[in-house]
N, C-alpha and C positions, 0 to 999 in steps of 0.2 A: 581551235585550241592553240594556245599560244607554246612556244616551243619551250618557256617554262615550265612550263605547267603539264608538257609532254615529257621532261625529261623527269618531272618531279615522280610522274606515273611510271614512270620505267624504274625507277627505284623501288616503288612501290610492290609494284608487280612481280619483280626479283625478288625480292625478301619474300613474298609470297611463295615464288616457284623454288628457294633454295631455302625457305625453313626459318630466315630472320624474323626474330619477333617484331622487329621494326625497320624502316628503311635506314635509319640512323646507322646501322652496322657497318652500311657501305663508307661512313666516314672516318671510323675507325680501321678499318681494315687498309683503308688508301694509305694512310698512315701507318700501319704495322708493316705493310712491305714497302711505303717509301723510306721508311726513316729505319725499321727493322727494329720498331719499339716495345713489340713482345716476342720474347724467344722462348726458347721449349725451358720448363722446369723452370720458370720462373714467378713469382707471388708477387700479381696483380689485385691493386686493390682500386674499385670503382667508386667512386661517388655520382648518385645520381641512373642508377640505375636500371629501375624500370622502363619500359615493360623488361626487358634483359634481352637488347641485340647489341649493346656492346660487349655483355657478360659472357652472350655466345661465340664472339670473335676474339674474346681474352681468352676464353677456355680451351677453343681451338689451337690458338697461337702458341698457350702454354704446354697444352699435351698432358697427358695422364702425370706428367712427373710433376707439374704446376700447380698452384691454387687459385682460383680469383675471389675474392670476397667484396660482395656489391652492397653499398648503402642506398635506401630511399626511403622517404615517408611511404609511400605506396609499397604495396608488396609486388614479390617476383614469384611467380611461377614456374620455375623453370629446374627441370633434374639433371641436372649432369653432375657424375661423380664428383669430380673439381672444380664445383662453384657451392658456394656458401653464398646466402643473400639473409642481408640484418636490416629489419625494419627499423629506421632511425631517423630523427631529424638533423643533419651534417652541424647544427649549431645546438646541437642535446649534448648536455655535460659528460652523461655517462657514455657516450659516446666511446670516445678514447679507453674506458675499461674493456667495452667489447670489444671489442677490435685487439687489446692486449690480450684477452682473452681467444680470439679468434684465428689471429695471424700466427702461426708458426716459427717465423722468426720477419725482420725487416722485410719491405715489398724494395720489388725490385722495378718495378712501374707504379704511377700514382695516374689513375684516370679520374675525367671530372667533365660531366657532360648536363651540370647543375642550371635550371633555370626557373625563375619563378612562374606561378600562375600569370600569365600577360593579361596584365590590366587596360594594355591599350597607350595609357600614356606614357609615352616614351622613356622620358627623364627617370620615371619613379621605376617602370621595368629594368631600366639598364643602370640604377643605381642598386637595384635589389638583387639581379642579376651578381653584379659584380660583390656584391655582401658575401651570396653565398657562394661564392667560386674564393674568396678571401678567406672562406671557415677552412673550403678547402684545403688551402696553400699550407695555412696554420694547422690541420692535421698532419698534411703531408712533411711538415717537420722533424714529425717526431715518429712519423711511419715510413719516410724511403732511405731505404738504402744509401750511402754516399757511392758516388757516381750513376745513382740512380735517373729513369727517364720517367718524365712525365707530360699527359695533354690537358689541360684547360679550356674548357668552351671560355668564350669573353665574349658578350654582346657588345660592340664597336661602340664608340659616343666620348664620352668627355673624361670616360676615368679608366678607359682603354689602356692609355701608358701608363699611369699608375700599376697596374696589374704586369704590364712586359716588364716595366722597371725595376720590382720587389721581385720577380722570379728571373730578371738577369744579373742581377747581382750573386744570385744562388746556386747559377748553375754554368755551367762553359759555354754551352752553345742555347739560341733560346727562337725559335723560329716560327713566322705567320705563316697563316695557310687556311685553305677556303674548299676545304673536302669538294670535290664534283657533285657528290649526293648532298651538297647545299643548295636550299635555294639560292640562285643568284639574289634575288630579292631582299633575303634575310640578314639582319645585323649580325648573325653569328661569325664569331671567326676562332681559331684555332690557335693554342700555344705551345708548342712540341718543344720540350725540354730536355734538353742531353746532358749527363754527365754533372750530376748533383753534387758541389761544392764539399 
């Protein structure tokens, strides 16, 4: 076994042994306490969220005083007091009513860990990729907070700075990152956003 593919199992197996619906939560969370991106009492709103193990590491970080509300075309399973999950497509028009209807006031986090079905070829995954991480940005307009923080999945490739460029002109501080519970392998990379314009 190669030591990727050991380390990828060890993520795996944690989320098994501490309850995450998926290994994905460990990338989120490196991130919650590197960057201190979810705080108690605060309304996080996810894009892209099934199966729901970043929904379980928003709802932790938030605490009973927080909300998190998760979007994805698939459903979420998952009961915790303060988590709401809306079965939606991120580029469905009605979109933005539920969510006016859903959110209690401004989020004070914008999560986005949106990726298409992988078809294999490259070009067209990491240009659809970035389509739907762009509905995101365009939601998160009119849903965060000012001085609001937000994360962005980006698959790496050709329209990579496009995406750092439209959200550092948006926000003060705008930072890559490559979670540990990523494959080394993977085009994923990470865009941690501080302090929303």
């Amino acid at each position: 076994m190669r030591l990727e593919d050991a380390r990828r199992d060890q993520y795996r197996k944690l989320a098994r042994e501490e309850g995450y619906k998926s290994r994905a939560a460990y990338k989120l969370l490196e991130s919650v306490r590197k960057y201190r991106l979810i705080e108690r009492g605060d309304v996080v709103l996810d894009f892209g969220a099934a199966p729901g193990g970043w929904l379980q590491v928003a709802a932790e970080a938030a605490g009973d005083s927080g909300l998190v509300v998760g979007v994805d075309l698939e459903p979420v399973s998952l009961r915790l007091d303060n988590v709401l999950a809306i079965q939606a497509d991120v580029k469905s028009p009605d979109l933005a009513v539920r969510l006016d209807r859903a959110l209690p006031r401004k989020a004070d986090v914008v999560l986005s860990d949106l990726a298409p079905q992988v078809m294999g070829t490259w070009d067209l995954d990491h240009f659809r990729q970035v389509e739907l991480t762009l509905a995101a940005v365009d939601l998160m307009g009119r849903f965060l907070r000012k001085g609001g923080k937000a994360m962005f999945k980006v698959f790496d490739g050709e329209r990579f700075g496009e995406v750092r460029s439209l959200l550092s002109a948006r926000f003060e501080k705008v930072l890559v990152t490559k979670p540990k519970a990523s494959r080394r392998a993977s085009a994923e990379l990470y865009l941690v956003c501080l302090g929303l314009l």
